[in-house]
C-alpha positions as CSV (number, residue, x, y, z in Angstrom):
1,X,-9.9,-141.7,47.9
2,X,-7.0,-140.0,49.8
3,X,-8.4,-136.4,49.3
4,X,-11.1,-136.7,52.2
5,X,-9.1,-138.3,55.0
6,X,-6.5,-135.5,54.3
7,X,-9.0,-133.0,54.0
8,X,-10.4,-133.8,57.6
9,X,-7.1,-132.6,58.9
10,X,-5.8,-130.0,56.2
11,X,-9.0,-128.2,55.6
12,X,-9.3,-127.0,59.7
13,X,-5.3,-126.6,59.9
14,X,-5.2,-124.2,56.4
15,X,-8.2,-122.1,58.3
16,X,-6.5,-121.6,61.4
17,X,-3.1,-120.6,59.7
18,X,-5.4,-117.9,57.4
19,X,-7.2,-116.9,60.8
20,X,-4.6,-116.6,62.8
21,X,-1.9,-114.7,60.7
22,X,-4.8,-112.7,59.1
23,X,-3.8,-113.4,55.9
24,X,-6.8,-115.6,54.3
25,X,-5.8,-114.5,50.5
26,X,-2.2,-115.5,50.6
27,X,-3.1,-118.7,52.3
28,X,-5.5,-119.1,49.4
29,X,-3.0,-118.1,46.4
30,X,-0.6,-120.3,47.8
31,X,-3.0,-123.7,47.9
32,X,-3.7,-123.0,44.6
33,X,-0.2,-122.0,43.0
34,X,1.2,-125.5,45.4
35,X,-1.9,-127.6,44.5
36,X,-1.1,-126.8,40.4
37,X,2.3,-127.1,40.8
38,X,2.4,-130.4,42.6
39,X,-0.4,-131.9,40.4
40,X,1.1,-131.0,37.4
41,X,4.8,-132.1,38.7
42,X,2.7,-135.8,38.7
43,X,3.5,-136.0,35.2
44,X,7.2,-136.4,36.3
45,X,7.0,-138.8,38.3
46,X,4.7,-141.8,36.8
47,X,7.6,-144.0,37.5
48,X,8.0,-144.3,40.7
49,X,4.9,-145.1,42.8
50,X,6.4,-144.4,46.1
51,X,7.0,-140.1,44.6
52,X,3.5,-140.6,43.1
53,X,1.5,-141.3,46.2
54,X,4.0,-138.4,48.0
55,X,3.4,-135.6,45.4
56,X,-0.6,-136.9,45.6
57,X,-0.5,-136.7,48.9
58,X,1.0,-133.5,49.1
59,X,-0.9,-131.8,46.5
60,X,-4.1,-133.0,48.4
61,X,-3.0,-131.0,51.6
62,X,-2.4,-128.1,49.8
63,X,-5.7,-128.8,47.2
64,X,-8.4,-130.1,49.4
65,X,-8.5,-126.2,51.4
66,X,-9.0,-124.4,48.0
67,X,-12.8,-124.4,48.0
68,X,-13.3,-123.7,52.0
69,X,-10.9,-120.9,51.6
70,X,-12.3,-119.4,48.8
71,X,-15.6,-119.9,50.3
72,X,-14.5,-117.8,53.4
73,X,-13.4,-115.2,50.7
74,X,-16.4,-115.1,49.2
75,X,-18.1,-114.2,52.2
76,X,-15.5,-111.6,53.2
77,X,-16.1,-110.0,50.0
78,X,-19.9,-109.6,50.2
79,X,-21.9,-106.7,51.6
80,X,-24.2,-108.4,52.3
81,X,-23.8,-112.2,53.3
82,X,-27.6,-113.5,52.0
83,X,-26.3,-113.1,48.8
84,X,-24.0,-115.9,49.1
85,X,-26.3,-118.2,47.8
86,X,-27.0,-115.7,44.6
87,X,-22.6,-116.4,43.8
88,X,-22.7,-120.0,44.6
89,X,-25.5,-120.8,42.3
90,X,-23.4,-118.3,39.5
91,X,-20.7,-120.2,40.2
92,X,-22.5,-123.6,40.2
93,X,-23.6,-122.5,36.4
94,X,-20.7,-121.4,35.5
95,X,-18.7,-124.6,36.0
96,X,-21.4,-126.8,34.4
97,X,-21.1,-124.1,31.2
98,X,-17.7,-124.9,31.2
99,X,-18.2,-128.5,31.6
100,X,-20.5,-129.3,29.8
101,X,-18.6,-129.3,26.2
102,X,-15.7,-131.9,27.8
């Protein structure tokens, strides 16, 4: 439930950093390679609830801009920006492929 309170202020503030230094990819490997990182250091930490919440709560600032961002790189990418909808719904099929076994 923390995710989208963080996200109202992370998501806005990871765009402007990516717009503003230019740099949209790097902003967008290092979400992900932070987001990973701090999720997965979770496992080290079950003991203490006050460094759970902290690394959650962390991992969510970093986390929450990973789909906007790679949105926005998505769009970048594309000649032509109708077909947008064309790599969403790919992408759409693709995770429910992948999901669908677990």
């Amino acid at each position: 439930a923390i995710r989208p309170f963080v996200g109202i202020v992370s998501m806005p503030a990871w765009g402007f950093v990516a717009d503003r230094f230019g740099a949209q990819k790097a902003v967008l490997l290092l979400n992900i390679i932070c987001a990973v990182t701090l999720r997965l250091s979770l496992l080290a930490v079950t003991e203490n609830q006050i460094m759970l919440v902290v690394f959650l709560l962390l991992s969510d600032v970093f986390g929450s801009a990973v789909e906007p961002s790679m949105d926005a790189t998505v769009l970048e990418l594309l000649p032509d920006p109708g077909q947008y909808g064309r790599q969403r719904l790919w992408g759409a099929i693709g995770w429910g492929w992948v999901g669908a076994p677990l």
